[in-house]
C-alpha positions in Angstrom: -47.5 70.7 260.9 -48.6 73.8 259.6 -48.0 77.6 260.8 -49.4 80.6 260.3 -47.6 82.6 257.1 -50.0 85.6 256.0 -53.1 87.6 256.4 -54.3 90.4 254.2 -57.2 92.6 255.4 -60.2 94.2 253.7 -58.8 97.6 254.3 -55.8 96.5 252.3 -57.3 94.7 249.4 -60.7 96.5 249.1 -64.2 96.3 251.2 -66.1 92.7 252.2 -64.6 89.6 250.5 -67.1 87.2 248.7 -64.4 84.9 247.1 -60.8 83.6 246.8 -58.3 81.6 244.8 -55.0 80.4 245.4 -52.3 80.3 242.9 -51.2 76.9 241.9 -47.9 77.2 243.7 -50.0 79.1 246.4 -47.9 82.1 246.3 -50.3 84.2 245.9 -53.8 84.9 245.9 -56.7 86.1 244.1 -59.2 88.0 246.3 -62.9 89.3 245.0 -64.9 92.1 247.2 -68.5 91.6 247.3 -70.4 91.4 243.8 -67.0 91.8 242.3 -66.5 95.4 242.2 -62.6 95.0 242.5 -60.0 91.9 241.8 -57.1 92.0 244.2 -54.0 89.9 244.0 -52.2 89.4 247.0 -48.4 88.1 247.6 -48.6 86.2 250.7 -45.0 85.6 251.0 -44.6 89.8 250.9 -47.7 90.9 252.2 -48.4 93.1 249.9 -51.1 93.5 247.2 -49.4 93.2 243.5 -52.2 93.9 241.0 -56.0 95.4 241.4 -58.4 95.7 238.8 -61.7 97.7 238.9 -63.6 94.7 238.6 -67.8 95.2 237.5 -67.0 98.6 239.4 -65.2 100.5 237.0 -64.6 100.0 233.2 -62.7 96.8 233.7 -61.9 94.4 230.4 -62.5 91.3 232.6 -66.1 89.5 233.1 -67.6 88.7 236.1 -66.6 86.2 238.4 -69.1 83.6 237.3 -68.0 84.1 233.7 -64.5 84.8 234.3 -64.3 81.1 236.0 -63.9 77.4 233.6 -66.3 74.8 235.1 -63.2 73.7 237.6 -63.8 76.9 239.5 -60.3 78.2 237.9 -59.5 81.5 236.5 -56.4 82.5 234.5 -54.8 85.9 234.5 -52.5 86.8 231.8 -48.9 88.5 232.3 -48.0 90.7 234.8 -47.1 90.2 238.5 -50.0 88.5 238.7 -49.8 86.2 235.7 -51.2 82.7 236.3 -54.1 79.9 237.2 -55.7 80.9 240.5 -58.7 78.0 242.0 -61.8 80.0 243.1 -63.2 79.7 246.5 -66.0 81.5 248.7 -69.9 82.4 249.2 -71.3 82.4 245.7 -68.5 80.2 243.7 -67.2 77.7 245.6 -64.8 75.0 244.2 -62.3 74.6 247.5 -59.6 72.0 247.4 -60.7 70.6 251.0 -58.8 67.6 250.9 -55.3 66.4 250.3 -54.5 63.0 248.8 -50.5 63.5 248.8 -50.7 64.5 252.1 -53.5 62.6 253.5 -55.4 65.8 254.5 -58.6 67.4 255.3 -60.1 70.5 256.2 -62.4 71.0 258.5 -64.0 74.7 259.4 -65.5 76.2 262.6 -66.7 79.5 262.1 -67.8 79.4 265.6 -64.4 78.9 267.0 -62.6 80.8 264.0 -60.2 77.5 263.7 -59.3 75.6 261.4 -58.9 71.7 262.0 -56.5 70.0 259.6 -56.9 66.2 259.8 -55.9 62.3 258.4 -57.9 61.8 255.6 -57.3 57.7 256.2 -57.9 58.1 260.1 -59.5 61.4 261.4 -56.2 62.2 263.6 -55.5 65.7 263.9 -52.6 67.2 262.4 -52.9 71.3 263.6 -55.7 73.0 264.8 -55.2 76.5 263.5 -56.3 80.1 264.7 -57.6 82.5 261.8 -58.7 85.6 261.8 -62.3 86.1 262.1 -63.9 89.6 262.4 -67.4 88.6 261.2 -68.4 85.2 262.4 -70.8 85.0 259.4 -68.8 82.1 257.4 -65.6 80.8 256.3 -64.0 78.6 253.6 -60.9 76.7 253.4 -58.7 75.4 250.5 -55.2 73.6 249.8 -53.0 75.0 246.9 -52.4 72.9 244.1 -49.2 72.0 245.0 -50.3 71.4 248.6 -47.8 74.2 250.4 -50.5 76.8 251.0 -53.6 76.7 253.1 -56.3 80.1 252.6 -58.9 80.4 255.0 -61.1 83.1 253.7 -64.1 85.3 255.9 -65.7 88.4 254.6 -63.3 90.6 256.2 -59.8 88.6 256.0 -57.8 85.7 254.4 -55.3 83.9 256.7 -52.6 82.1 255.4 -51.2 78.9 256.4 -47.8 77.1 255.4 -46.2 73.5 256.3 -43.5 74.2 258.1 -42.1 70.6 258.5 -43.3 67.2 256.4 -46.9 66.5 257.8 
């Protein structure tokens, strides 16, 4: 099963979200506003934003999102609180972890409904259907963590957070 752990809202981390990125351990996340004008990282477990950078806004020393990626979708930040390997999701750039072969999991999106539908991989048997926040109805992306713990759905306006909170 999974349950709800997180949210963090455009008014908190900037204006309208393009893209996302969990970390590997999916403790936190990497959030980019529209045409990258400012990189926010958020802790999920303290909901609470831990590093911001101007992005193509301001003077910034980091590229663009599309060159700031490798060609796994990944981009790495360097030291800090936000120090690590972060898997980029979201309108332009999308390279979500949909599916979970350790846990035999998919995810499945209605932007309609604003849930999210985790299933069997192996037999299409639902394992939680999932509320997330959903201000815009325009779209919506999902991805795993690397690790597996952490579930981001991501809309323009928010990212919801999900978490196991048994063995699914």
């Amino acid at each position: 099963m999974w349950q709800r752990i997180g949210h963090c809202d455009d008014w908190r981390c900037g204006e309208r979200f393009w893209h996302a990125g969990l970390s590997e351990d999916g403790a936190k996340c990497l959030i980019a506003e529209y045409d990258d004008n400012i990189y926010s990282v958020w802790d999920i477990q303290h909901g609470d934003v831990v590093w911001t950078d101007d992005g193509t806004d301001g003077n910034s020393p980091l590229a663009a999102l599309q060159d700031w990626m490798d060609s796994n979708g990944v981009v790495e930040i360097e030291g800090g609180p936000a120090a690590g390997r972060y898997h980029i999701f979201g309108l332009e750039y999308n390279h979500p972890r949909t599916q979970s072969t350790i846990l035999d999991q998919e995810l499945r999106v209605s932007v309609e409904d604003a849930m999210l539908l985790v299933q069997r991989t192996s037999t299409g048997e639902k394992v939680s259907e999932l509320a997330f926040e959903a201000f815009s109805g325009d779209w919506a992306f999902a991805s795993f963590s690397e690790n597996d713990a952490t579930i981001a759905v991501l809309e323009p306006y928010n990212v919801t957070f999900f978490g196991r909170s048994c063995e699914t």
